[in-house]
N, C-alpha and C positions, 0 to 999 in steps of 0.2 A: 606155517606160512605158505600162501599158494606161490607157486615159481609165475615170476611178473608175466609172461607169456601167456597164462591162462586170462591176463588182465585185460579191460577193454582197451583200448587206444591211447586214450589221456587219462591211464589210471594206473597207480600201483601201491603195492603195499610198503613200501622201504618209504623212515625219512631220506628226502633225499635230500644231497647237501645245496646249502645256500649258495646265492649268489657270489658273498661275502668271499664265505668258507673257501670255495673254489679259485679265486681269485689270487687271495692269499695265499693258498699253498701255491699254486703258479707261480707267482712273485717270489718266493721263501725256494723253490727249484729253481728259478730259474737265476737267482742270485749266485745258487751253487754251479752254476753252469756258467756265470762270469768270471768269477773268480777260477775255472779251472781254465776258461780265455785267455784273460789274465796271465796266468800263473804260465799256461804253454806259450803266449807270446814274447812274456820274462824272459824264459827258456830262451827261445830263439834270434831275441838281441839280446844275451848272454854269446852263444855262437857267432853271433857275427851276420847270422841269415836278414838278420831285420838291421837294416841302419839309419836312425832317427836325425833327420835333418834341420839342422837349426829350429829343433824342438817343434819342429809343428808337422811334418812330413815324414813320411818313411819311405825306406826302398827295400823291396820284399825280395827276395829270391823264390825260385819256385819253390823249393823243396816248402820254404814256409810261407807263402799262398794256398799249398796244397795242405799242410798242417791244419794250416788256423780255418782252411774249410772244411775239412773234413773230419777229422781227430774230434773235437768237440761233441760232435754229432754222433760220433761211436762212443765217447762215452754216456753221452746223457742218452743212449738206448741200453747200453750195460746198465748203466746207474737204474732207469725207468723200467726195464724189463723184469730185470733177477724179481725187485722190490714188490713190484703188483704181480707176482706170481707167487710169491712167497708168502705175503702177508698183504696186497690190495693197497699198499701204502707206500710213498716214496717218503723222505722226510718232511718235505711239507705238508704234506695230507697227516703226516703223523702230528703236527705242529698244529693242526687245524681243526684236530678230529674228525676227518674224513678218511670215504677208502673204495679205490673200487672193484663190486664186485661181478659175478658173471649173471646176467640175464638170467640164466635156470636157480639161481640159490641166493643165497649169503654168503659163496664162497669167492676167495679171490678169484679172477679170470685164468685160466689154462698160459701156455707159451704163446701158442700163435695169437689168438687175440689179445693178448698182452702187445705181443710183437707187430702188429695191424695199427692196434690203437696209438702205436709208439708211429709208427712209419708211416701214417695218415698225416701226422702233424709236421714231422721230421721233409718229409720227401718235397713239399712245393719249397722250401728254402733252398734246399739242396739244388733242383733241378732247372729252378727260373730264381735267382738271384736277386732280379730286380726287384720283382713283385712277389715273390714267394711267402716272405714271412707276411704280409698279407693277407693270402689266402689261407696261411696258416692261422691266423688270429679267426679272422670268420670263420674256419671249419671248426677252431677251438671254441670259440665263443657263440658259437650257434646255440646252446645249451640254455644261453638267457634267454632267447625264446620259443625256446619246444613246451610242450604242454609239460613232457616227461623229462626235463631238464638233461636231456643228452646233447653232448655237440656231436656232429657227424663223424668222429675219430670215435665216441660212445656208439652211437646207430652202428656205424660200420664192424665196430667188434663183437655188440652185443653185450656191453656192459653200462653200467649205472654208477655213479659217483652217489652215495651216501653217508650221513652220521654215521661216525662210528657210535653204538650203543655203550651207554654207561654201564660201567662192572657192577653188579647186584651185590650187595653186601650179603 
């Protein structure tokens, strides 16, 4: 198989994965990244940091302001990172049969653009709050329409979301 580089422009040799496909494992992560929401703001009106007022309001302390912004987003880079360097897959992509890999092969992407393609998407929520996850979605969801189905988090790393191939008996 020629490494996609050699390819013209709006060309490659890998299925790449669907609209659907892509979607779905988003959805199927980012479920996992609620629940661990979730789970650390339990925690913290457990302690006392969070206190729920006549059920519809909270009062945050810093300590958990600064949690529930930040913590989540170190782990969905632990969780995203290890996984596409190890094996191209987080569980959702595993759930979807999809996976991605590095521009030059079929293999999973290296650290750092593992770590790019994580912190392209991660970093406008992070840093503009109001509108970030916004810009996050359009940098993710560019993908629906490039010729070569990457969104700018892919361009920018130099990898490709594809099928994973069926095992050959």
């Amino acid at each position: 198989m020629e490494p996609i580089s050699g390819q013209p422009d709006d060309q490659v040799d890998f299925d790449l994965a669907t609209l659907g496909a892509r979607l779905a494992a988003r959805v199927v992560d980012t479920l996992i990244g609620v629940a661990v929401f979730f789970t650390l703001f339990a925690i913290l009106v457990g302690m006392g940091d969070i206190e729920i007022i006549n059920g519809e309001e909270a009062s945050y302390t810093d300590r958990a302001a600064y949690v529930l912004q930040w913590i989540p987003v170190v782990i969905w880079g632990l969780y995203e990172v290890p996984l596409l360097t190890s094996r191209g897959q987080t569980l959702g992509k595993m759930v979807t049969k999809i996976k991605v890999i590095a521009s030059e092969g079929d293999g999973p992407p290296r650290r750092n653009p593992a770590l790019a393609r994580w912190a392209i998407l991660a970093a406008p929520p992070m840093l503009l709050p109001n509108f970030g996850l916004l810009i996050s979605l359009g940098v993710g969801m560019w993908f629906a329409f490039d010729s070569r189905r990457q969104g700018l988090h892919d361009k920018a790393a130099r990898t490709f979301v594809v099928k994973v191939a069926p095992l050959e008996a």
